[in-house]
N, C-alpha and C positions, 0 to 999 in steps of 0.2 A: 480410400480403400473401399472397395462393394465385399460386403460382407454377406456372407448365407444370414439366411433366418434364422433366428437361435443363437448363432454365435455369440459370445464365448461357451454357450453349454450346449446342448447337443444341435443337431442341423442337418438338414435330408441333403443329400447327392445326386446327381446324374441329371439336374436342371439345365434345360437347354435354354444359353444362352446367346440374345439377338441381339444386333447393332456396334457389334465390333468394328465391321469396315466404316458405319458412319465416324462414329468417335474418333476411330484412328484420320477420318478425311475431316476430321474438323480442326485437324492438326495437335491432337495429342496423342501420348505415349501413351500403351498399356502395356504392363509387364504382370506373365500371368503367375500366378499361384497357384490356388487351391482349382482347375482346372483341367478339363482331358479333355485330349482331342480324340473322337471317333470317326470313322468311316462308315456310311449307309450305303445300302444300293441304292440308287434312285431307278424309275421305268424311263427307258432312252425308246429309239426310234427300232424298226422291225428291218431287219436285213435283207437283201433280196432270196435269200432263201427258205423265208417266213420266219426268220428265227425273232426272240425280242432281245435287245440289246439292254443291257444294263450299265449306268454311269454309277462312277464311286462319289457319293457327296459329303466333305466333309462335316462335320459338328464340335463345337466346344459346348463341352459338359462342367457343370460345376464338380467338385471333386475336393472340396475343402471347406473352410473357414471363412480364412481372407481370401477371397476370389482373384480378384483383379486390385490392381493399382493405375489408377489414373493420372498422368502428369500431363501438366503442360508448362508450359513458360510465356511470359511477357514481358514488356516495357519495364514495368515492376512490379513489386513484391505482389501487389494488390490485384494488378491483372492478370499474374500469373494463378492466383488461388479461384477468379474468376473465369477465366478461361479452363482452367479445369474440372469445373467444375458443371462448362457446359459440355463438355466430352462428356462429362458422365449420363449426362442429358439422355444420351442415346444409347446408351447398355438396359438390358431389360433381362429379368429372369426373377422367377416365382421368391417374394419375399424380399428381395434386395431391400437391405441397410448399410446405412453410408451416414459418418461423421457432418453435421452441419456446420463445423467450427473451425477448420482449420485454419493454421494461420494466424488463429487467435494468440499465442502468447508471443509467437514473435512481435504482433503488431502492438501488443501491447509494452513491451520494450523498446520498441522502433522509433526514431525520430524521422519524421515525415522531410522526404528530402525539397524544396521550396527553389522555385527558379521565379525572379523578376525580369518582366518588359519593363523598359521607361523609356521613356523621351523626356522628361522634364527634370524636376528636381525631385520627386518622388517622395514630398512631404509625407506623403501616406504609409510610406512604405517604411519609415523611422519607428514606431511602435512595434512591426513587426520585427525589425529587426532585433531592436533591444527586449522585448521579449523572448525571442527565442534565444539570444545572450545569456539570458540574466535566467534560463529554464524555465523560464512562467507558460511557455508556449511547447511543445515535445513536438517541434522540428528544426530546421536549421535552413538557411538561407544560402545555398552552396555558388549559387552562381548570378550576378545581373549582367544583364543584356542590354543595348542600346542600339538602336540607328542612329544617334548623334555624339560623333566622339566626343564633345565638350560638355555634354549632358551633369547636370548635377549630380542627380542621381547613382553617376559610376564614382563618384567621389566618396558619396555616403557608401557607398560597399565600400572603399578601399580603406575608407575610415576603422569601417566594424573587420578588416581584413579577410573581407569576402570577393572573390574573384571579378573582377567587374573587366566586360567584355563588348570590346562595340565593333559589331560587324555593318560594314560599310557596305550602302545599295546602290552605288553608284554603279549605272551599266548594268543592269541586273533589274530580270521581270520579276515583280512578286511572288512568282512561282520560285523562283529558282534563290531570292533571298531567302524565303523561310525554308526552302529546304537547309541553307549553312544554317540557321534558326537552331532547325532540328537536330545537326548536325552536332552542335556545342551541346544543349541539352542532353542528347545521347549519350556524350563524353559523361555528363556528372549526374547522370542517373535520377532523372527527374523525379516525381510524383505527381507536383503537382505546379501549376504558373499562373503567376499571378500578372494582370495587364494593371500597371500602374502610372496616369499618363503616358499610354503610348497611344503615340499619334499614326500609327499609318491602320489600314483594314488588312483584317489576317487573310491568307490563302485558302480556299476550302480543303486542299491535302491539309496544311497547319489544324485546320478546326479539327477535323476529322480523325487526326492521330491523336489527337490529346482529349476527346469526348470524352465527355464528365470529368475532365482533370483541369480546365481551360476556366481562370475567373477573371473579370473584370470590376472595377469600381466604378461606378457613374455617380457623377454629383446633381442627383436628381431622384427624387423616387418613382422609379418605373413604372409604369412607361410611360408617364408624361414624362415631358419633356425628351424623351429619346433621340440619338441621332446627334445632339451636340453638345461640343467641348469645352470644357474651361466655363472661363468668364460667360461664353453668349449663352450658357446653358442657365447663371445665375441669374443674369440679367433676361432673360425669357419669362425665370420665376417672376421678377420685380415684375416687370410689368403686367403680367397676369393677375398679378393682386391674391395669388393665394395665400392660406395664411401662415400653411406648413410646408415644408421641402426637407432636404433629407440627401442620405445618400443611397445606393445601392449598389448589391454583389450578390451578381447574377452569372449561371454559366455561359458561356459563348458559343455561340451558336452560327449557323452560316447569316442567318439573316441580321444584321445591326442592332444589340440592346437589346436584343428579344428572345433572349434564353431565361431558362427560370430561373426565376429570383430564389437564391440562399436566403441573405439577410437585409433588412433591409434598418436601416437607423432614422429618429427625424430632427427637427425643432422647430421650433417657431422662425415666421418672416417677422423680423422688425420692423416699426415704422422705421427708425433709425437709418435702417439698411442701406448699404450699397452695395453692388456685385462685390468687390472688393472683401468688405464686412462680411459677407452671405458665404464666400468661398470662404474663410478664414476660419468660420464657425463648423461651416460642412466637413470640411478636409480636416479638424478634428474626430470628426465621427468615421470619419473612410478608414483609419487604422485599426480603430475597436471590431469595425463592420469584418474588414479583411482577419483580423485573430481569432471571431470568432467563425468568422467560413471557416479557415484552415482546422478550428477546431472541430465542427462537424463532417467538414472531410472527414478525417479520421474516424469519427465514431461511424460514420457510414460503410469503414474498411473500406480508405480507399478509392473513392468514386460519388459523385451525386450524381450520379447514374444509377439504375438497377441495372444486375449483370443479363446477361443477355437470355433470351429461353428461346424452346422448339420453341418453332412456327406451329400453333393453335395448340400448345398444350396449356396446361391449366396453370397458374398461379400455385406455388407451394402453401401449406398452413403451416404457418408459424407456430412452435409452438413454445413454451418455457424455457425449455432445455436448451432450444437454439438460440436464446439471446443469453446464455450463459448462465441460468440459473437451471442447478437438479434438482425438484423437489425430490426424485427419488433417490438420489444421494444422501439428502438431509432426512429423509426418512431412515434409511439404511441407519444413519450415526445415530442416531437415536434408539432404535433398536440395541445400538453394539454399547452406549453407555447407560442404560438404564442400569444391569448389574452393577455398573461402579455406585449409581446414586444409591441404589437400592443397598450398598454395604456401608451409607452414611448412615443409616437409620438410627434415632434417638429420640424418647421420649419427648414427646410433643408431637411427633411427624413421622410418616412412615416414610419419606422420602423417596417417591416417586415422582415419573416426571411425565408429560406429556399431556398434560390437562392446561388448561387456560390460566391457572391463577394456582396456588402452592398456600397451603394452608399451615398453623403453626398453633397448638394448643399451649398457651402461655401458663396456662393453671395444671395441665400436666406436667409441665418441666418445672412447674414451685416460683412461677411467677405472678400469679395472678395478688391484685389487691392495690388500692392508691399508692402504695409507696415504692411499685419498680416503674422503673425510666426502661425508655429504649433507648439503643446508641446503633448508629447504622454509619457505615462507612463504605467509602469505594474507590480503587486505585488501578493502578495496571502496572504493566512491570516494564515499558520502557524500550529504549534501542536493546536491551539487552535479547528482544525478541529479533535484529539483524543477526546474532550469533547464532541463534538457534536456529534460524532459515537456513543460515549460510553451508550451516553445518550438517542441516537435518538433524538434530537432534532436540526434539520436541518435551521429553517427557518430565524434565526437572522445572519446563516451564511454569505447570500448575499448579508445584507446590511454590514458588515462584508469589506467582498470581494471590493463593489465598494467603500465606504471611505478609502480605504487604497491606491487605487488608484485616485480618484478624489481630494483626498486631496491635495495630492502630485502636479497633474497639477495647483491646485487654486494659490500655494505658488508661480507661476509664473507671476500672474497676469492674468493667462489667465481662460475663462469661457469652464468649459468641455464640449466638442458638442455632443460624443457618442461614445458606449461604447459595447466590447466583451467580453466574458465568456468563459473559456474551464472548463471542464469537466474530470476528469480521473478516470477512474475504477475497479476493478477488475470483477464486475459482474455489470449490470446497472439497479439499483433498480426503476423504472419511477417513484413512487409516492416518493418516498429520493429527487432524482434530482430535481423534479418539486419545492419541497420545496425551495430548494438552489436558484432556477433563480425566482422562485417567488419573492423572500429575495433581488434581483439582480435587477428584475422590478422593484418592489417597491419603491429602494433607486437610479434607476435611476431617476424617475419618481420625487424625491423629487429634486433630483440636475437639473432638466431639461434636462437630457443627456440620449440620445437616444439608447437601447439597440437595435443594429442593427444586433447582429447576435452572433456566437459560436459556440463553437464542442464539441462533447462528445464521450469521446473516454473510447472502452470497450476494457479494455485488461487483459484477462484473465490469470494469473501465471507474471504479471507485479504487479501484486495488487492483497492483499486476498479480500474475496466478500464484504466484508465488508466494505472496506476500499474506502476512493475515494480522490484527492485534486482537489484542485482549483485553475485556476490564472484568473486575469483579465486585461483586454488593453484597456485606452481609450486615447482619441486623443481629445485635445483642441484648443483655439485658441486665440489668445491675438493680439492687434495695438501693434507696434514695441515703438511706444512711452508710453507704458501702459506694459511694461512687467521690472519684480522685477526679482531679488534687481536690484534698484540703487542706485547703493554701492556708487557714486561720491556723494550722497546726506545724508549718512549716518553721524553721526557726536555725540562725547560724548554727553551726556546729551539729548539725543533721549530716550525716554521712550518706555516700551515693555507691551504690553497688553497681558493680557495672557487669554483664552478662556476655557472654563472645558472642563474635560474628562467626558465622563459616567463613568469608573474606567479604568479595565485593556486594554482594548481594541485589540490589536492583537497580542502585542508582549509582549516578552517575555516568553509565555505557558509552554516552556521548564522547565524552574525555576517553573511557577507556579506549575505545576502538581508535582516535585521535591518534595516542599514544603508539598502539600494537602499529600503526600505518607509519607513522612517522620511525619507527625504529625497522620498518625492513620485513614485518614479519607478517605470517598471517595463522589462522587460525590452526593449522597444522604444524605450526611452529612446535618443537619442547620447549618445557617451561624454561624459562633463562634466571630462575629462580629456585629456591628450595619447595620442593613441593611434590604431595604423595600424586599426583597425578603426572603422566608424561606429557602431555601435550596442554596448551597456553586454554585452548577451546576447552577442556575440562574442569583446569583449575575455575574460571571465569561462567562456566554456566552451573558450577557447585549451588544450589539452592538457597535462597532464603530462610533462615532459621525460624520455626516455629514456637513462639517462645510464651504459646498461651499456659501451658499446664505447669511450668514454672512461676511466671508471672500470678497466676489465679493460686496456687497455693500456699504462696507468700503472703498474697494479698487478703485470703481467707483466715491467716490471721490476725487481723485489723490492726498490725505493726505497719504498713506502709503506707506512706504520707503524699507521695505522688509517685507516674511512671513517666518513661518517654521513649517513643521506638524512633530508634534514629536512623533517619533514610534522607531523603535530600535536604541539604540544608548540613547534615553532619552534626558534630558536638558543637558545633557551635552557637546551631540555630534551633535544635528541637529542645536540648535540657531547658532555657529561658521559656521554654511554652506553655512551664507547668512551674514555674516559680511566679512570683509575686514583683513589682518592678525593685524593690528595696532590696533585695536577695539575690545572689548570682552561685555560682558554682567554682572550686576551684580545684581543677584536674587533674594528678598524677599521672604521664602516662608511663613511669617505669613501673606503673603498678598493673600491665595488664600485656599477656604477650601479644605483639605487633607481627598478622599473618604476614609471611617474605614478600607476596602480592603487591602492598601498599609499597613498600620501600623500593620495590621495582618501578613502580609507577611513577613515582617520584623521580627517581633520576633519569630513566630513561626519559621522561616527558620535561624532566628542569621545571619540578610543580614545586612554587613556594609551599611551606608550610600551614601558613591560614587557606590558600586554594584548598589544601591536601584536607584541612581540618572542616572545612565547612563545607566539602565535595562529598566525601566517603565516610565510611563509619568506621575508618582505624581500629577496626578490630572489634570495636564495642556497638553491637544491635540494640541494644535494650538493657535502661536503666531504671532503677529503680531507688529512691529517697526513704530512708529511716533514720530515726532517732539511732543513737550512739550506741545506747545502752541495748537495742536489738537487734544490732547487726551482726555479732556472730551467730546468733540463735537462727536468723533467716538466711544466713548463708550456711549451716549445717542443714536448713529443710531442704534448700534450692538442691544442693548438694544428695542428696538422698532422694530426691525425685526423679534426677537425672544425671546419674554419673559421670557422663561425658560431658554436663555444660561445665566450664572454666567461668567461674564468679568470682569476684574479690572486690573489697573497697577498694574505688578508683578515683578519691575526689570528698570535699566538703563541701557544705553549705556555708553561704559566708555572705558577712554584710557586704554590698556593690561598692561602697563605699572604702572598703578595707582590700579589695583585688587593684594588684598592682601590677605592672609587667613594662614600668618603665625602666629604660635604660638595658635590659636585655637582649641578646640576641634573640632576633626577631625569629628564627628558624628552631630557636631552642625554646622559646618561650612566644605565648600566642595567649593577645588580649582582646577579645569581642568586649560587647556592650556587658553582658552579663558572664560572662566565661574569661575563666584563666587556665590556658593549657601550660601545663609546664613541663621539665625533665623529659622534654621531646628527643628523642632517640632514633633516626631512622635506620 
């Protein structure tokens, strides 16, 4: 698209625009827009009655926004975004701007479609295959070629069930074989070919159509040795006595081995050697050599070629933005989330952001003196960030993000002070982002911990556009006499209060989305459950519970003995973290309501009980160990802090020794190392 100047905000009119007929003669479309056509007089010739003659000459005028649209088409994807973009070459008018990227996200979900030559057995050509199998490689191998029907090589396709084709040259001039060449390739929509022993010389029409898309491997490092095959190219090495050799993948060119070199691989000549030995070792490196061409293909978009330009015009400057990075995007977000940091604000830090480094007054917040600890943690929240792409729906992400780390620092006894964000991206959407740290204020804002700062980092062909994760880091701080467990005060007969989940909270996604797939359904599904929300994507990106201000004022009455936020790993794996090895736990769970979520999960996926137990947090986030004697006192404060948490003893402390869970039904009763689940209920 040729945009006015200015556009999208204001932008002058009636620019007289030149080189339409070239653009359209270089064989692309333009379809106009923002555009008018006027009429001039032009000065014509003088009539034999001295009169002077006048010709009408038309003009396109600018008259909008989006100006013009330029299209063209080609072979593929890649040459069509290049060929279009040398139409554009030749449009000219005061100010013209035009996007440097298109193309870009298709290509970045695109597998590169891959056609093989061979004549032999195409040992080289096995790595790329199973690569691109096995997805380690983002293209596909759609079609092999051969002039020899017996050829190895069409085996190994039929093996990976890839099309394998051998056109016969008998009676037939080279011109006229690689035209059927081109012919099958056209069928399956090439990109790009790769020559992997093949023994005949291509045609210059052949070369010519497929420029910059045409590679070769040569078992030799270019350009020595150029010009010959196999064995006499090894044996040339030997007796030249050098002491490295190598392979090489280079583009093909009219002239033999003498295109430029992509990549080139080496190793050592042995004394040992024999052409034999020497090919054996090479034709290992011609697979890695070939995966990573095909890899730089792509990043190239398409071509080791540069796309084509006017004749004597200049070289474009490159600049940030066109290799897929906005700094003024990432400026913009920044701009738009300072107010959210700026509404973190909390003794110690004013919680601004945009400076180099993020400062933290420990003696204004009542920490300073030998006896406070730090405690710093950092997590992220998981595939459950595929739901919220899928869905667009960003914002529950960031409270998400900070409980998964905040939680983690409370279970020490310490109070989180403040807290970073990073960012990752493949393109950086501002209003996506803004969503996410907004989600990140907010639930700092709830725990008292100050968002002091972050990065956001755009890396384009790191990440498709879509795509983005997130981690978080914050940094707390506890009295030395005030920091859990302490384990010397733990003792059987200690009871475990256990705190609710909202449901599935950050872990596990993997399995969940497993499950949602395997039963037919997708994220606009309704719930097939009981549940306050209509659709499956709701119930499942419900947030992480925040369970610092709870936690901290239990804990500030120096009644609790340890804590545990359970996240991967489940009941199973996080209560033994903060027990002592002599000591285990033993669970109640009719003592705590089971969200409908889990019980879904379970059957629609046919998830035993200990998977279900040591996957998810069955309902219970975060626990908490006290003596007998002050557990209803700490569960009347939890309770008066926060009306809506659901708290209850869910479990004892008990000698390891003394948990038992033989001879039970394994789905009603569940025995780890240190844990006894029991009166399981789904």
């Amino acid at each position: 698209i040729a945009a006015s100047k200015g556009y999208p905000e204001s932008y002058p009119k009636g620019l007289l625009i030149d080189g339409l007929a070239e653009a359209e003669a270089s064989g692309a479309l333009l379809f106009h827009a923002g555009t008018r056509l006027v009429t001039e007089e032009a000065e014509g010739s003088v009539s034999s009655g001295g009169q002077r003659r006048f010709a009408l000459r038309p003009s396109v005028l600018t008259n909008g926004g989006r100006v013009l649209a330029v299209v063209a088409s080609g072979r593929c994807h890649d040459e069509a975004v290049r060929n279009s973009y040398f139409g554009l070459q030749h449009i000219r008018f005061d100010g013209m701007q035009y996007r440097r990227d298109i193309g870009r996200r298709f290509l970045s979900k695109y597998r590169l479609r891959v056609a093989i030559l061979g004549s032999t057995r195409g040992t080289s050509s096995l790595p790329v295959l199973e690569a691109c199998a096995s997805g380690a490689l983002a293209a596909e191998v759609c079609v092999v070629l051969s002039n020899r029907s017996a050829a190895p090589i069409l085996e190994k396709a039929r093996t990976h069930s890839i099309p394998a084709v051998f056109v016969s040259s008998k009676d037939r001039t080279r011109e006229q074989y690689d035209a059927e060449l081109m012919s099958v390739l056209d069928e399956f929509s090439v990109d790009v070919v790769l020559l992997v022993g093949y023994m005949r010389i291509l045609s210059n029409g052949f070369v010519d159509r497929y420029e910059g898309r045409l590679l070769n491997v040569h078992p030799s490092l270019l350009p020595a040795f150029a010009g010959g095959m196999d064995l006499n190219v090894h044996q040339a090495v030997l007796d030249s006595k050098v002491a490295e050799t190598g392979c090489t993948v280079h583009l093909v060119t009219r002239e033999v081995d003498s295109g430029p070199i992509v990549v080139q691989k080496r190793c050592s000549v042995l004394p040992t050697d024999d052409a034999n030995s020497l090919k054996t070792r090479v034709q290992a490196l011609e697979g890695v050599a070939l995966i990573e061409a095909i890899r730089l293909f792509r990043a190239c978009r398409g071509s080791l070629f540069p796309p084509p330009t006017l004749e004597g015009s200049e070289a474009e400057a490159l600049t940030y933005a066109q290799s897929g990075v906005s700094i003024d995007a990432g400026n913009q977000l920044v701009q738009m989330i300072k107010p959210f940091a700026k509404s973190t604000a909390r003794v110690g830090t004013a919680a601004s952001i945009g400076g180099f480094g993020s400062l933290f007054d420990m003696g204004a917040a009542g920490y300073s003196g030998e006896d406070t600890l730090l405690v710093g943690s950092t997590d992220g929240v998981g595939t459950k960030l595929l739901i919220a792409q899928q869905t667009n729906q960003h914002k529950t992400i960031g409270q998400d993000l900070v409980g998964m780390v905040v939680n983690d620092v409370v279970v020490t006894g310490a109070e989180p002070l403040f807290f970073l964000d990073y960012l990752a991206t493949g393109h950086l959407d501002v209003s996506q982002a803004s969503d996410v740290i907004e989600g990140v204020a907010l639930a700092c804002k709830q725990c008292n911990c100050a968002l002091v700062g972050g990065e956001t980092a755009e890396m384009p062909q790191m990440y498709s556009d879509n795509k983005y994760d997130v981690a978080g880091f914050a940094v707390g701080a506890v009295r030395r006499q005030n920091l859990l467990p302490r384990l010397e005060s733990l003792c059987a007969g200690d009871l475990v209060i256990g705190l609710s989940s909202s449901g599935v909270h950050s872990n596990g996604f993997s399995l969940v989305r497993r499950v949602i797939a395997h039963s037919g359904l997708d994220w606009d599904s309704k719930c097939p459950f009981p549940s306050d929300h209509q659709f499956i994507k709701d119930e499942l990106l419900r947030p992480t519970v925040l369970y610092v201000k709870e936690a901290l004022t239990a804990m500030n009455t120096g009644k609790v003995k340890a804590a545990a936020h359970i996240t991967g790993g489940g009941l199973l794996e996080n209560i033994p973290r903060v027990l002592p090895d002599h000591l285990g736990v033993s669970l109640d769970m009719s003592k705590w309501i089971l969200p409908p979520v889990f019980a879904w999960l379970r059957k629609a996926g046919s998830i035993k009980s200990p998977e279900m137990l040591r996957t998810f947090n069955c309902g219970i986030g975060f626990v908490l160990v006290v003596a007998s004697e002050d557990a209803p006192n700490l569960l009347e404060l939890i309770r008066s802090t926060n009306s809506s948490m659901h708290c209850e003893v869910i479990g004892t402390i008990e000698q390891v020794d003394a948990l038992s869970g033989s001879g039970a039904d394994p789905e009603s009763t569940v025995k780890a190392d240190q844990v006894l689940v029991h009166s399981i209920k789904w």
